[in-house]
Each structure stands twice: as C-alpha cells, then as structure tokens.
C-alpha positions as CSV (number, residue, x, y, z in Angstrom):
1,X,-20.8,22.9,12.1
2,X,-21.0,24.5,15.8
3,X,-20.3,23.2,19.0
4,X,-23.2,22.8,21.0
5,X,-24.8,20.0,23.8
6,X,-26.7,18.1,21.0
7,X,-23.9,17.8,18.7
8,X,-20.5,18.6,19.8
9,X,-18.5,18.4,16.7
10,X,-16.2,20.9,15.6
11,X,-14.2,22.0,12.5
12,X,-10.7,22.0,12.3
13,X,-7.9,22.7,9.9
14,X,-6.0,20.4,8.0
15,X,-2.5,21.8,9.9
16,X,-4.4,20.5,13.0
17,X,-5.6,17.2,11.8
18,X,-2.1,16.2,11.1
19,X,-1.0,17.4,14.3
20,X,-3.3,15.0,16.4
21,X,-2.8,12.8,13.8
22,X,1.5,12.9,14.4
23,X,0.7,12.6,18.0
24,X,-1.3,9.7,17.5
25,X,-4.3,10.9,18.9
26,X,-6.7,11.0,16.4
27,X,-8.2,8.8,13.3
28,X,-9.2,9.8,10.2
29,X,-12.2,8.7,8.5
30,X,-13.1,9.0,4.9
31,X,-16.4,9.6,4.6
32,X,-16.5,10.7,0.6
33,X,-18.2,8.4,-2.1
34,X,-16.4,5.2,-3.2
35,X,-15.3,6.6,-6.5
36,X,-13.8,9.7,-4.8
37,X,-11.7,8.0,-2.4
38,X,-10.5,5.6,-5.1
39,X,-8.8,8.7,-7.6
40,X,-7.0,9.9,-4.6
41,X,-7.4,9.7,-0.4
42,X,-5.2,10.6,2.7
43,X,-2.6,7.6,3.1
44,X,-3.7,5.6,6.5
45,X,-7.5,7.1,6.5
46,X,-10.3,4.4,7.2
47,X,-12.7,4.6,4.0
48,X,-16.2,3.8,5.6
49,X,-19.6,3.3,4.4
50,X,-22.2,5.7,6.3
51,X,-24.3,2.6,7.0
52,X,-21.4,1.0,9.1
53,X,-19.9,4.1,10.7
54,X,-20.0,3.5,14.3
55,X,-18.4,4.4,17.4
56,X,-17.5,0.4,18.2
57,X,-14.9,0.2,15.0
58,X,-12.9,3.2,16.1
59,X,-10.0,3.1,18.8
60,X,-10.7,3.9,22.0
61,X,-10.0,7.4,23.5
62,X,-9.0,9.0,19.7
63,X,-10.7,11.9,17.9
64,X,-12.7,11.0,14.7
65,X,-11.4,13.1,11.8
66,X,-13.9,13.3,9.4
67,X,-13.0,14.2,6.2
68,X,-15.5,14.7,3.0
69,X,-15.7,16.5,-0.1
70,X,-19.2,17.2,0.9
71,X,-20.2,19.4,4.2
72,X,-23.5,17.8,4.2
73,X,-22.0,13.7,4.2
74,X,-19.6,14.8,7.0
75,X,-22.5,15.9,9.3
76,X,-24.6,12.9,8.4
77,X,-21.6,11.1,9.4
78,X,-20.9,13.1,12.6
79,X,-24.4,12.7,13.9
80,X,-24.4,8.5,13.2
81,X,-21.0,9.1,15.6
82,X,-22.6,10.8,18.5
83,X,-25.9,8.9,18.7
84,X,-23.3,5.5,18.9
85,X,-22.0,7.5,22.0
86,X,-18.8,8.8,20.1
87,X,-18.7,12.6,21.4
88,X,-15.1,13.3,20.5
89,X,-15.5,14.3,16.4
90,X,-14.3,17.1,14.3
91,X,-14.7,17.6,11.0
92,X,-11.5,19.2,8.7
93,X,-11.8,21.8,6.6
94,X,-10.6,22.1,2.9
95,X,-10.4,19.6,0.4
96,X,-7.0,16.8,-0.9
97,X,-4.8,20.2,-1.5
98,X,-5.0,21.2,1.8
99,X,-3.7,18.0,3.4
100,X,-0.7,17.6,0.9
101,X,-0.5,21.5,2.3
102,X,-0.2,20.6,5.6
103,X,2.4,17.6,5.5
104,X,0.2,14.6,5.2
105,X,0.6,11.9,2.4
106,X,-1.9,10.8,0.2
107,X,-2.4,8.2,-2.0
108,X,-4.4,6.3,-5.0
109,X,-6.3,3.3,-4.1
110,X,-5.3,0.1,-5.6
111,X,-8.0,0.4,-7.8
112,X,-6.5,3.4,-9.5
113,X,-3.6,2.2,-10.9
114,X,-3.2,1.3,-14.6
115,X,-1.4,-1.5,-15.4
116,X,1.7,-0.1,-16.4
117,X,2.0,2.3,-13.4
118,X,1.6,-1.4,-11.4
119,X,4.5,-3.5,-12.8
120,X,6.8,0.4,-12.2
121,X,5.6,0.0,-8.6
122,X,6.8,-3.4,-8.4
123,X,9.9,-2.9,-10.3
124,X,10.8,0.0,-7.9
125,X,9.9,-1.9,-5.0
126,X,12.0,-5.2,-5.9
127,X,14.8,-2.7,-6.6
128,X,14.8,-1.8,-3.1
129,X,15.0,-5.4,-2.0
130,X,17.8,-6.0,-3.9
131,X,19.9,-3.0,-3.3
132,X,18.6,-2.7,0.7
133,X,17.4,-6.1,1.9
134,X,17.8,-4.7,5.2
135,X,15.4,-2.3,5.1
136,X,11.8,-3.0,6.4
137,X,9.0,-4.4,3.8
138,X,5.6,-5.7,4.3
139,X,6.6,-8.9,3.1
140,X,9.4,-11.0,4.3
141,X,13.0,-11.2,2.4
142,X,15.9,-12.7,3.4
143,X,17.8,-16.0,4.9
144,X,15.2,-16.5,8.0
145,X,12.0,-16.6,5.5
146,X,14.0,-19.0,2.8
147,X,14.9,-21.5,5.8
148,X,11.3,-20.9,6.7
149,X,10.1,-22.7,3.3
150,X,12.1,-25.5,3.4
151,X,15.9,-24.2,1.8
152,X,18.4,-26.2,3.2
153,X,20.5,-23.9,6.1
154,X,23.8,-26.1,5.3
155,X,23.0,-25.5,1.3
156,X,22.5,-21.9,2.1
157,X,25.9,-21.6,4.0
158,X,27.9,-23.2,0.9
159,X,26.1,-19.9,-1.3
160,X,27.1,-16.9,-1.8
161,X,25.0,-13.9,0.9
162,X,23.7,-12.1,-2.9
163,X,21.5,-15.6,-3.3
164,X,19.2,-15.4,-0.3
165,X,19.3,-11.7,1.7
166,X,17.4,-10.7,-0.9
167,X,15.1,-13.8,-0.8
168,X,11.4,-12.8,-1.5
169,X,9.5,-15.8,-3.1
170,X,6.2,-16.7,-2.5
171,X,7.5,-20.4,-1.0
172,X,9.8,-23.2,-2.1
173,X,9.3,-25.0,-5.1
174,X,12.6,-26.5,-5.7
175,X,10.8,-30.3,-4.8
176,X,8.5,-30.2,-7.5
177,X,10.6,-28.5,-10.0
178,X,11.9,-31.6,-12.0
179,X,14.8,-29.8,-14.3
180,X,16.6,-32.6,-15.8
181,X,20.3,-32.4,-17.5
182,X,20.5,-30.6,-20.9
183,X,17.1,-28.9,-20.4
184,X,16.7,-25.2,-20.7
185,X,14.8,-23.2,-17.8
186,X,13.4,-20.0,-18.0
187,X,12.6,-18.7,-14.3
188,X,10.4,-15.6,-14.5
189,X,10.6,-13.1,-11.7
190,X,14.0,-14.7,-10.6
191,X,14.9,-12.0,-8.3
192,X,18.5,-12.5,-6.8
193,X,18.5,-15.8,-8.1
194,X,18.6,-18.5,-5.3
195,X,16.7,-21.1,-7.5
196,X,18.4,-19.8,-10.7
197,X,21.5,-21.3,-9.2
198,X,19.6,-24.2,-7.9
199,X,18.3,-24.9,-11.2
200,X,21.5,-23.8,-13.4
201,X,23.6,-26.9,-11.1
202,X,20.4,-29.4,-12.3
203,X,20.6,-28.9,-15.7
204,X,24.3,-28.9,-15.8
205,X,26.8,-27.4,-18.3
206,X,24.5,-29.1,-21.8
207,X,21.1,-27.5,-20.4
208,X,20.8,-23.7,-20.2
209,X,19.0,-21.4,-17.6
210,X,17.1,-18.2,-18.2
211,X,16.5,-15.7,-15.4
212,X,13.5,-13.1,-16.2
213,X,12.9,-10.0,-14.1
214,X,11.7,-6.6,-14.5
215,X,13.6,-5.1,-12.0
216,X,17.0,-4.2,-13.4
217,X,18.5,-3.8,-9.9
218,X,17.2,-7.6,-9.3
219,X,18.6,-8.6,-12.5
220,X,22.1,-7.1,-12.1
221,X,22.7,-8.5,-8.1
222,X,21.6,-12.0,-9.8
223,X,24.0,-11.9,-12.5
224,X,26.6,-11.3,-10.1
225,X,25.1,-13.5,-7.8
226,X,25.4,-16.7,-10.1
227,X,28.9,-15.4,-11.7
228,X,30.4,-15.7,-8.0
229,X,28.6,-19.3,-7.5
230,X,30.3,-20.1,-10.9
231,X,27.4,-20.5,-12.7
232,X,27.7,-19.7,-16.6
233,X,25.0,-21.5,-18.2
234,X,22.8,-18.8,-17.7
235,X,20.6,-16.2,-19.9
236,X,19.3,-12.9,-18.9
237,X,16.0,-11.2,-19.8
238,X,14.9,-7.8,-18.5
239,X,11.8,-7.9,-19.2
240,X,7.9,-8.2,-17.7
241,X,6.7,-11.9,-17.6
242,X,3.5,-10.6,-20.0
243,X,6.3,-9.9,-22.8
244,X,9.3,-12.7,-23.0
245,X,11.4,-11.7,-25.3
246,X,11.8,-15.5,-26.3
247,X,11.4,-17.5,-29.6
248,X,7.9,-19.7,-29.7
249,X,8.7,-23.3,-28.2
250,X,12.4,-22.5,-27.0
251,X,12.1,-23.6,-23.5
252,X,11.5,-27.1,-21.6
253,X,10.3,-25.8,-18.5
254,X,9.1,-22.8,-16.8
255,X,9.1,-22.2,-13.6
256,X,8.4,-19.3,-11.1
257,X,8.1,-18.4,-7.6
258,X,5.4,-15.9,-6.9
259,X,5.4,-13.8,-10.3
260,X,1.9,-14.4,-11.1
261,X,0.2,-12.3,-8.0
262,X,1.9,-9.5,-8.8
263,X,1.4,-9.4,-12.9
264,X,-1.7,-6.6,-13.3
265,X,-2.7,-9.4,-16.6
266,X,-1.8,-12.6,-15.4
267,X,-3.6,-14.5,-18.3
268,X,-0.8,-12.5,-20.8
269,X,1.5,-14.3,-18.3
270,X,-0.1,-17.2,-19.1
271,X,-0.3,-16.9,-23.1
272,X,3.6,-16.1,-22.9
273,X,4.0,-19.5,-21.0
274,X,2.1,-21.6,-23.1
275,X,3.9,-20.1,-26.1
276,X,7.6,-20.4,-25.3
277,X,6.8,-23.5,-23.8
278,X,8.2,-26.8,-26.6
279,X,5.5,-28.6,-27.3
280,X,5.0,-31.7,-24.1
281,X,7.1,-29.0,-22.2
282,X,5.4,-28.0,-18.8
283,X,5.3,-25.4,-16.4
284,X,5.8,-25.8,-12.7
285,X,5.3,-23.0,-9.9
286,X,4.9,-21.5,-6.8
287,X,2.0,-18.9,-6.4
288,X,0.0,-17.3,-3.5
289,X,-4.1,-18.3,-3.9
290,X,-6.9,-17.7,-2.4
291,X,-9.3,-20.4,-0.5
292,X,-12.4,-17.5,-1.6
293,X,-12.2,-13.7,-2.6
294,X,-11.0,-11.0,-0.4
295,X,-13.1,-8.5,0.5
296,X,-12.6,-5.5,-1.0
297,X,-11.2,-3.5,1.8
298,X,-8.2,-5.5,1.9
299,X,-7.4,-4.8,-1.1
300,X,-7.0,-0.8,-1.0
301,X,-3.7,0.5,-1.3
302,X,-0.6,-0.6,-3.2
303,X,1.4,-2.0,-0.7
304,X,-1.6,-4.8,-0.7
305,X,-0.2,-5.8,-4.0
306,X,3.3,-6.8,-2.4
307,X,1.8,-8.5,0.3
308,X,1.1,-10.8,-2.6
309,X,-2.9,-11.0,-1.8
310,X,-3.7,-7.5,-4.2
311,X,-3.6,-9.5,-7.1
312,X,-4.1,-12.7,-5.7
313,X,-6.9,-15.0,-8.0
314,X,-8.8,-18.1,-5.7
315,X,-7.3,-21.2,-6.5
316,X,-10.0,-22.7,-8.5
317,X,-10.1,-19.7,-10.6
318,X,-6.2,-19.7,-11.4
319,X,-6.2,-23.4,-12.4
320,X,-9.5,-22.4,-14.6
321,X,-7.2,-19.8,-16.2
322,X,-4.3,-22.0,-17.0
323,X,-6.6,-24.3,-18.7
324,X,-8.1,-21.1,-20.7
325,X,-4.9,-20.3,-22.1
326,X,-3.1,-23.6,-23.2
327,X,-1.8,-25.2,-20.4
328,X,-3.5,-28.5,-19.8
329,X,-4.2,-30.8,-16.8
330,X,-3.3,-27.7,-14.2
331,X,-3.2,-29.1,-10.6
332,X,-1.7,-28.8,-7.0
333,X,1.1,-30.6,-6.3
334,X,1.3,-28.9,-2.6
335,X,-0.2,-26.3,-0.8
336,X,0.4,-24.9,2.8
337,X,0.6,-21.5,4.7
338,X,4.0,-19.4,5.1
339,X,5.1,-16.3,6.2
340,X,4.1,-14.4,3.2
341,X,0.3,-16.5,3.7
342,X,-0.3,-13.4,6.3
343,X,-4.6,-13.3,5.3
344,X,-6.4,-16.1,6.8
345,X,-7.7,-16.7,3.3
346,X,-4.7,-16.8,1.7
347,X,-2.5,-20.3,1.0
348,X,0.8,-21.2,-0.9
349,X,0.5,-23.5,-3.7
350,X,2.7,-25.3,-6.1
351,X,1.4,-25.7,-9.4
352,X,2.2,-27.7,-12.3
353,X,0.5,-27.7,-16.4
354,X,2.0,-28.9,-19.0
355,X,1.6,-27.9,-23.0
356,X,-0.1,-30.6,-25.5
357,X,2.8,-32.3,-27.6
C-alpha cells in the first residue's frame, strides 16, 4: 500500500515493527481471522474484529501496526483506521517467521493448548514459585497475600519461611475445613504446604495427611517444609489431581485451595474426588468462580490460566458439576473477593459436598 493524501498508510518491515514496538511507540493489531490468531499470534498484539476496529480503543499518539496474513484484510482495516481519524498506520510485511526473525515473541492463544501441554504449563510455572518466590507473577505469592486471606501473622511467625513465601492459594479455607483427629486428608494441589501443616497438627499423630501436587519442585520444598515443622504424618503424591494415585474410598476428607481453576478437565477432578472419597466422607474447598462468563478476550493467552480466571467455571455451573459427578448437596459456605479475585466478575468461594454413605 502507498503513501498518499487519501490514505497515508505505509508498509514496513518486521525489524521495524519491533523497533517502535521496543521503544514503545507503537501497537500492534491483529487483524487475521479468529482461527489464525488462535494457532499462533505475536505475544502482546490486540486481536480485533474489523467491525470494532476504531481509532477510539487505541492509545493516544502510537502507530497502528497492522498485521495480517491477508494484504487485502490489512487495507480494509487501515482504511476503517483513517476514516475514525487515526492517520498514523503502517502495515508490516511478511508473515509469523518474519517476526520470530526479527526478535519478537509469539505465542498460542489459550485456546490452542491441549490438555496436557496445560497441566506442563502449570507444573513449570508452580516450579518457579517454589524455587523463586521472589520473582514477579501475575498472581500473588507469598506472606503479604496469606495474611491477606485471613492466616494468622503470629501463627505464621511460629512457621517455618518454606510454608508461606511460596503461598499461592486461591484464599483461606482453614475455617471451614473440619479435619478431626485420626482422619486422613488428602490436599490436592498442596503447593509448599502451609495448610498441609495446618491440617497434619488437626489430625494429630492417629490421622494421616496427604499432599498432592504436580509440580515436583512444589512437592520437594513441601516435604522439607513439613519435615522442619516436625510434621511426619504425612503422604506424598506427585501426581495431577485428574489421576490420584489412591485406593477407592481411602480418604475422609479432601480438601483444596485453588486446584480446580487450573485442571484443563475439572469434572475428572471431580470423579477422582468422589471416588477416593469413604463413603459419608466429604470434600471441602476453596476455588475461584465466576458471578457470569468472561468474555472471550480475557481469556486469550496462558498467563490467563494463572490468573486463576482461564479456566474459571460460574459458580452455579461448578456446584452443577459436583452434583453430576457424585458429590451431593454442593454449597457455599463463604464467598468474598481477594487479591487473586483481580476480574470484576470473579469471587472466591469455599465449597463443601459430601459422598452418599
């Protein structure tokens, strides 16, 4: 496309795109079919519908990258731009190759991923939490988030630092979790293992605890974690919540604290619950929920599926579920909004089902 008075868009190269794009100058706008940008798009592109492309949802003063598989869509989508006054638009040359070429990341959509590829994701991600709590997430971890929820600061002080720097649940279920001496507790996703330990000193040395994860990194800092509290009632499973590696009715009570949002089949979760569960045993949790479903574009890119909304169900559909798969009279025992409730749709609930004696 030429430069001219009518339409002043130009062509540029992807080396150039990133360059405007490094110096924060510029946005870029993907402009290809749904099912294209969903194999595989540039990481931090805006993925817009023609119909809504408009000057008014770009930032002020920045070029409009347009990118497209198809030179045709990206002058349909150039024009749209400068009849809504936008007269600062390029379009880049060259196709996915040429931006991994020229330095800038791509990425699948959510919506790509297979299940498997998922739980790796999360596994790898976890295992940075554990081994680098420190580092920045887009989710909260640590001491200042479990205080947040409701852990007691003066219980935390008596604990060893393992327990909560690496403190990533989706909220606090402790009050609703009734473990009672002698029982055996199987806590799937149980990261570093703050409520592990809570749990383990509730059952007592004739109950038993069992701490799931499918992060090996998680698993290892928790065992160490609850050997330095002097815990040693305790069992440990590396393993995906969709696959316990548990005999059918074995365990009392199973509890969690945000596993479910992040399992790609959370009704296998489910199944696996009901089935280890003793019969009358019952199963209470913390989960992330949804008041109504997200829209679509907030759920594009893996990191949305550790901001525990990506796999997220609405409430009434995860009770629903529960019901489906065993677990009768599912209800909220508490719901609110936390730290990790950053979607105005979002909500923190505590759940509880039990399994028919």
């Amino acid at each position: 496309m030429t430069d001219t008075q009518d339409n002043p868009t130009v062509s540029i190269t992807p080396e150039s795109a990133v360059t405007q794009m490094r110096q924060q100058n510029a946005v870029i706008i993907d402009v290809r079919e749904p099912h294209e940008y969903h194999r595989e798009h540039i990481a931090g592109a805006l993925s817009l519908p023609l119909a809504e492309l408009t000057s008014e949802q770009l930032p002020n003063g920045k070029m409009a990258i347009l990118y497209c598989g198809a030179g045709k869509r990206s002058c349909t989508a150039a024009l749209q731009l400068n009849a809504s006054g936008n007269r600062n638009v390029a379009i880049v040359e060259g196709g996915i190759a040429g931006w991994k070429a020229a330095g800038l990341p791509t990425t699948k959509s959510l919506q790509a991923f297979a299940p498997e590829e998922i739980k790796a994701a999360v596994a790898d991600r976890y295992g940075r939490v554990a081994t680098a709590p420190g580092d920045k997430f887009n989710f909260p971890v640590g001491r200042r988030f479990a205080e947040s929820v409701g852990y007691d600061a003066a219980l935390l002080d008596r604990l060893p630092q393992g327990l909560w720097e690496s403190f990533t649940g989706a909220g606090n279920p402790q009050a609703f979790v009734d473990a009672q001496p002698g029982e055996t507790v199987l806590d799937l996703g149980c990261g570093a293992g703050l409520d592990l330990c809570l749990y383990a000193q509730r059952v007592g040395p004739t109950g038993k605890v069992v701490g799931l994860d499918l992060s090996s990194a998680m698993l290892d800092k928790a065992r160490h974690n609850l050997a330095e509290a002097g815990i040693a009632n305790v069992e440990w499973l590396h393993a995906p919540a969709d696959a316990i590696p548990l005999p059918d009715g074995s365990v009392d009570l199973v509890t969690a604290n945000g596993i479910y949002n992040l399992s790609p089949d959370k009704e296998a979760v489910m199944r696996e619950v009901t089935r280890v569960l003793k019969p009358g045993g019952r199963t209470v949790f913390a989960e992330i929920v949804l008041k109504s479903e997200l829209p679509c574009e907030v759920r594009r890119e893996i990191d949305d599926w550790f901001r525990c909304i990506g796999g997220a169900l609405v409430q009434e559909d995860f009770l629903a579920r529960l019901e489906r798969n065993g677990l009768s009279r599912p209800r909220v025992l508490w719901v609110g909004r936390n730290a990790r409730t950053g979607h105005e749709l979002s909500l923190c609930a505590v759940i509880r089902a039990e399994k028919q004696p």
